[in-house]
C-alpha positions in Angstrom: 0.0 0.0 0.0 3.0 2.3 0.7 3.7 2.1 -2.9 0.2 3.4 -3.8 -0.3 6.3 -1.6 2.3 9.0 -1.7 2.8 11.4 1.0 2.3 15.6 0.8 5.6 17.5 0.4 6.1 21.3 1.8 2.5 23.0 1.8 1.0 20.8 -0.8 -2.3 19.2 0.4 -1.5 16.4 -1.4 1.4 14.6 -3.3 2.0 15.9 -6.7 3.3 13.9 -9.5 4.3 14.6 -13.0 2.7 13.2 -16.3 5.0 13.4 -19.2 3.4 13.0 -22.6 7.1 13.3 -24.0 5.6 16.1 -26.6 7.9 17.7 -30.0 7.7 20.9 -30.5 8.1 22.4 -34.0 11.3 22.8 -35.2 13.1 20.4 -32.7 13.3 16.4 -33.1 12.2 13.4 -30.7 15.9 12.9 -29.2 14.8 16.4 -28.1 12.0 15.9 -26.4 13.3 12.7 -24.6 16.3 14.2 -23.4 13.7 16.6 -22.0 12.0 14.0 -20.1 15.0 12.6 -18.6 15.4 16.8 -17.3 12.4 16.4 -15.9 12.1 13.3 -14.1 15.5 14.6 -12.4 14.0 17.7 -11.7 10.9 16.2 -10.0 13.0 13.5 -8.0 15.1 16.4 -6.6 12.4 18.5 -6.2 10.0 16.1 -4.3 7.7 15.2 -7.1 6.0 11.6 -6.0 5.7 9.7 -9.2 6.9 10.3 -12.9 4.6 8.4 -16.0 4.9 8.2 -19.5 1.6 8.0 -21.3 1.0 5.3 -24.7 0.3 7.5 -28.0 0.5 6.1 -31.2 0.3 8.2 -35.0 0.8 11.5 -33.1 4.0 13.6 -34.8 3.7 15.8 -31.2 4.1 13.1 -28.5 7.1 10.4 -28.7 5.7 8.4 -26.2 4.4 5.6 -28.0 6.2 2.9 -26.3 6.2 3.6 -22.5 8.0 0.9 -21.3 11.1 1.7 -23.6 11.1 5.3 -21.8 10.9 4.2 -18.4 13.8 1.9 -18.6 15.7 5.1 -19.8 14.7 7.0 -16.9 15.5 4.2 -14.5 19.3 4.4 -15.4 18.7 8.4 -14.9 16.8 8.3 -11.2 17.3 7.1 -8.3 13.9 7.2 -5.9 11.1 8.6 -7.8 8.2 6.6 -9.2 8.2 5.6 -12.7 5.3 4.2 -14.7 2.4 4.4 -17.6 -0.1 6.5 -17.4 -0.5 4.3 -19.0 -0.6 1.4 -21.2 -3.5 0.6 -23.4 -4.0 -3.1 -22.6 -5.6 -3.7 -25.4 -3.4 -3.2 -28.0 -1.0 -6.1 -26.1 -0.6 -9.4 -24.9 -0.8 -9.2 -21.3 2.2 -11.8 -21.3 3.7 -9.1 -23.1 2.9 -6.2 -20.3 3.7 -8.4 -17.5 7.3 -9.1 -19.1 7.9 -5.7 -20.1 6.9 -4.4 -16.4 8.3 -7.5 -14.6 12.1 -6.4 -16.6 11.4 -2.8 -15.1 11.0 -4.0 -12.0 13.7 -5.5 -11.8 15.9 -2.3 -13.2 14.3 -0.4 -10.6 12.8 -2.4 -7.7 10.2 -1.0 -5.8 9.9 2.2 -7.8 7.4 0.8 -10.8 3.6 1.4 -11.3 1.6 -0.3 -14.0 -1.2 2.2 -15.2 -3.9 0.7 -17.7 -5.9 2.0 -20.6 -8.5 0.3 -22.2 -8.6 3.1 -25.0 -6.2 2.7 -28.1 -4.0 6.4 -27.5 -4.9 6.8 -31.7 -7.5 6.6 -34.4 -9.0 4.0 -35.3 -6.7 2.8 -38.4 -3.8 3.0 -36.3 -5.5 1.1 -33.6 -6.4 -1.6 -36.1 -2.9 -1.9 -37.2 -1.7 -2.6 -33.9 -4.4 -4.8 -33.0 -4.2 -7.0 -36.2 -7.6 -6.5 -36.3 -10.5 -4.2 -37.3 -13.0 -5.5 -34.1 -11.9 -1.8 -32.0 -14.9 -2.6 -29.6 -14.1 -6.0 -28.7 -10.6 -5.0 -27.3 -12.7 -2.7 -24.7 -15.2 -5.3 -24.1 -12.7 -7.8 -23.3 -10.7 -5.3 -21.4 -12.2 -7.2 -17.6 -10.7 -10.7 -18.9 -7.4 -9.3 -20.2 -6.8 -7.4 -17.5 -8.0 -10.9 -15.2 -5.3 -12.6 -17.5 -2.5 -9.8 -16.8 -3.0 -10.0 -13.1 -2.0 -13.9 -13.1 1.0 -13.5 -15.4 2.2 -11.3 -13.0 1.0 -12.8 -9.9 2.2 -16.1 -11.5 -0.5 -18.3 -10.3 -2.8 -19.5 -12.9 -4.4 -22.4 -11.2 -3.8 -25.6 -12.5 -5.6 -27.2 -15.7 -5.7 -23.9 -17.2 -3.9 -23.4 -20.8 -1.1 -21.1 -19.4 -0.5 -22.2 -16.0 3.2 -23.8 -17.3 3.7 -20.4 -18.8 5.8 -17.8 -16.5 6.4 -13.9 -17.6 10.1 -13.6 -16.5 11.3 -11.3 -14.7 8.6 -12.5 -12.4 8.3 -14.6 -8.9 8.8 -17.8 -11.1 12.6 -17.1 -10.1 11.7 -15.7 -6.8 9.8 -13.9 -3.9 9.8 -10.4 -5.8 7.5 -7.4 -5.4 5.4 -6.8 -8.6 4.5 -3.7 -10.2 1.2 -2.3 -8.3 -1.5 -2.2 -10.8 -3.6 1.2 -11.4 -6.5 1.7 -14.3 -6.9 4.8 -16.0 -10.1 6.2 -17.4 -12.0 9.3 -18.7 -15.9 7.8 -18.0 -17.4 5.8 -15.5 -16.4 2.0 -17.3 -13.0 2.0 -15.6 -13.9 4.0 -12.2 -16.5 1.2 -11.3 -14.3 -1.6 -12.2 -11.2 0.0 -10.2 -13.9 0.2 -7.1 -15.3 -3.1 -7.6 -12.2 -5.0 -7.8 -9.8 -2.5 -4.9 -7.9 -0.7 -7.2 -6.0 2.7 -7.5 -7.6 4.8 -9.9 -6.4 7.9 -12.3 -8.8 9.9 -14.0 -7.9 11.7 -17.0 -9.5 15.3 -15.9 -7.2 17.2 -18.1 -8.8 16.3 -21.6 -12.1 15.1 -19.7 -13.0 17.8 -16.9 -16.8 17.0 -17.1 -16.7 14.0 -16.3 -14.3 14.4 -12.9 -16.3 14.4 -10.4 -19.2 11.9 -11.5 -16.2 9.3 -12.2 -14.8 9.9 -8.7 -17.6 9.5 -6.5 -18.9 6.5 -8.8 -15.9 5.3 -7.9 -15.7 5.9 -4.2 -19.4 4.4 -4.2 -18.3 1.2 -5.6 -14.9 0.4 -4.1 -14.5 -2.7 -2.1 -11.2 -3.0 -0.3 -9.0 -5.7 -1.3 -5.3 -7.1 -0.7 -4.1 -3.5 -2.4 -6.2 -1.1 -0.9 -8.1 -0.6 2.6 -9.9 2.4 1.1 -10.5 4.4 -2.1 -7.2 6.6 -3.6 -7.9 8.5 -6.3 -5.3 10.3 -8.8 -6.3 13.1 -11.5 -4.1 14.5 -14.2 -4.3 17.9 -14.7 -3.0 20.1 -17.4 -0.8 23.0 -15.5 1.8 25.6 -16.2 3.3 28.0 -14.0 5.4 31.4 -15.9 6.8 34.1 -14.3 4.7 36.7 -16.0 0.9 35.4 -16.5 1.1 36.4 -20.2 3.9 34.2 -20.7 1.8 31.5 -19.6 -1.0 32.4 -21.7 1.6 32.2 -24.5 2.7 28.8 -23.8 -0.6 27.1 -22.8 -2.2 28.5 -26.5 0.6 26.5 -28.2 -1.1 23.2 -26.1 -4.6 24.2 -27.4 -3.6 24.3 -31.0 -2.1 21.4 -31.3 -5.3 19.8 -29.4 -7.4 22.2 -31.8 -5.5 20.3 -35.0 -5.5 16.8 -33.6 -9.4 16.8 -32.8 -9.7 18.2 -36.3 -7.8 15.3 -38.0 -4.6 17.6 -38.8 -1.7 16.4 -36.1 1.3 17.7 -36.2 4.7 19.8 -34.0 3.3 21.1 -31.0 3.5 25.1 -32.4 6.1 27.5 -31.3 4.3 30.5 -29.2 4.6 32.3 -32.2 2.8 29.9 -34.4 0.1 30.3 -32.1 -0.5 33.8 -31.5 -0.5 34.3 -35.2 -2.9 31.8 -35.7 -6.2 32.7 -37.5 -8.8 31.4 -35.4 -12.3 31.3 -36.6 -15.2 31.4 -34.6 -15.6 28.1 -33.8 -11.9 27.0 -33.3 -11.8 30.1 -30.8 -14.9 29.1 -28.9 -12.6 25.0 -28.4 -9.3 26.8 -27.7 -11.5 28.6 -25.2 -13.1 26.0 -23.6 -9.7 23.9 -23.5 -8.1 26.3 -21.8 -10.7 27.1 -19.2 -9.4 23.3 -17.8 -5.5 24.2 -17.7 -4.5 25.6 -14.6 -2.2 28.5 -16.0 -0.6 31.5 -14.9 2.0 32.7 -12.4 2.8 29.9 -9.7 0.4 31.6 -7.3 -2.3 31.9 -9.6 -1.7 27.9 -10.3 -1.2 27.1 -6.5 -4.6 28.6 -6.0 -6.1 26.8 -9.0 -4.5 23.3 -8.2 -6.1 24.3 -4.3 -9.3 24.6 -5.2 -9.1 21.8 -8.1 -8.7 19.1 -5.2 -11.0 20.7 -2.9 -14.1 20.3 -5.4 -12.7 16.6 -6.1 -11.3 15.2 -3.4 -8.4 13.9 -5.3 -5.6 12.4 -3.5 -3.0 13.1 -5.6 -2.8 15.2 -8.4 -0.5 14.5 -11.7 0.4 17.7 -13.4 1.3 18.0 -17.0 2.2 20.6 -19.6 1.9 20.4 -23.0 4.1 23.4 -24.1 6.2 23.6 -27.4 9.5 23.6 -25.4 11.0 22.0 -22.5 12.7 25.2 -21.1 8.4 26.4 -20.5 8.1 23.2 -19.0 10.9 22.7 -16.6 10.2 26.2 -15.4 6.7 25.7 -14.8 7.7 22.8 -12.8 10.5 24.3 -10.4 7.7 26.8 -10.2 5.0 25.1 -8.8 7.6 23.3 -6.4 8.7 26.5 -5.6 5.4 28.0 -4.6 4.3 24.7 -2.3 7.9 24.8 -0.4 9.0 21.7 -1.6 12.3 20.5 -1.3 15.7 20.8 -2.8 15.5 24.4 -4.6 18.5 25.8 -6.3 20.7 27.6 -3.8 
């Protein structure tokens, strides 16, 4: 359970924890924007940040974060204590003997520090989905996400009971060659399917409130209403990701955050691309109706000077409840977004500032 529920740093009223979407901006290349990511997850282990996750995104020429599990390894051999893990994987586009290996080998690079966060969405459009599926039945990956998720738990638990097709199978690393801790299991969501089933079967849950903000608060208390403790949990915990970005100046923080709601303006509209340079934005034509979605977009990112976001992030977890919240910040470079988090650690009094 310690490895589930983080503990508040400074003046934070709860942990906070960084989601990385590993995002290219215009003009710069993907060895950019992971070398920005390894930055980061330094910066939030110095600076008291709880966990660190990559997220799965496939067909997107802004994110390079399509195989999260290739990342995290990287940013094992670059941390020493923080968390690390997927925020998440999208179960259904693998084999569960796939995820359990892949997590079981991370585990094992960094013992103790590892979280497994599930998806039963694809991260992509459909065609992409279907590629890496090998199949064009989408829904039945969701529908079956209960029984693959069922199937994942033994592989890693490594007790398939016997008489059942895989109970000779093992994913290795695992406790086939051992006692060993194993990753602790989270499911993500942005609707109620995944809230009831974390309740239901004990689970952490993180809800996806930075692209799905309606839906917060219905998710979290169906979830609350329907959690049953288990071996993992005594009692609910609930995580939300949040889009935040702390500048010294709020206009430069409505400058960076406009270059976020473009490139979520394009990628709703079928056009993906380079997260924009500020510039790019600003000079941006809007029409009506693209101005009225950039609006309403940014009305969920917390943004402005690190007071302005402390207050926001205050009164986000007051009206939710959350008990931890996962920040992220989809800017066009990673100097906005390493100074929006030493920022927002500054403002809460966590530790390890420079000088």
């Amino acid at each position: 359970m310690d490895a589930i529920r983080g503990t508040a740093g400074g003046t934070a009223p709860v942990p906070l924890s960084v989601l990385d979407l590993v995002t290219v901006g215009s003009g710069r290349t993907a060895t950019q924007a992971l070398r920005t990511s390894v930055e980061i997850a330094k910066l939030a282990e110095r600076r008291g940040y709880h966990r660190h996750w990559v997220a799965e995104h496939h067909s997107m020429p802004g994110v390079a974060s399509s195989s999260p599990a290739v990342i995290l390894a990287h940013l094992a051999a670059h941390t020493e204590r923080i968390r690390l893990g997927s925020g998440g994987v999208m179960l259904p586009n693998h084999a569960p003997l796939v995820i359990a290996e892949q997590f079981g080998t991370l585990e094992a690079l960094a013992p103790g520090r590892v979280d497994l966060g599930l998806g039963r969405a694809p991260g992509t459009d459909g065609a992409t989905a279907a590629a890496l599926r090998r199949t064009d039945r989408l829904h039945e990956g969701a529908e079956d996400f209960p029984q693959q998720l069922a199937e994942l738990t033994r592989f890693l638990d490594d007790d398939f009971p016997d008489g059942h097709p895989y109970s000779r199978i093992h994913a290795v690393p695992g406790p086939v060659q051992g006692p060993s801790a194993r990753p602790p299991v989270w499911l993500l969501g942005s609707s109620g399917f995944s809230a009831r089933l974390a309740g239901t079967l004990g689970l952490p849950f993180a809800f996806a409130h930075h692209f799905s903000a309606a839906n917060t608060v219905p998710a979290l208390d169906l979830y609350r209403d329907s959690f049953r403790p288990s071996e993992v949990l005594d009692a609910p915990y609930a995580l939300i990701g949040v889009s935040a970005l702390a500048a010294d100046e709020d206009r430069e923080a409505r400058r960076q955050v406009l270059t976020g709601a473009l490139s979520m303006l394009r990628l709703r509209t079928g056009r993906p691309g380079l997260i924009p340079t500020p510039e790019e934005a600003e000079a941006y034509a809007f029409s009506a109706l693209e101005r009225e979605f950039v609006d309403s977009w940014l009305g969920n990112v917390v943004h402005g000077t690190a007071e302005e976001v402390r207050a926001g992030l205050d009164d986000l977890q007051k009206r939710t409840g959350a008990d931890e919240l996962m920040l992220t910040s989809n800017a066009h470079g990673s100097e906005a977004r390493v100074r929006s988090y030493e920022l927002i650690a500054d403002v809460y009094g966590l530790p390890g500032a420079a000088g």
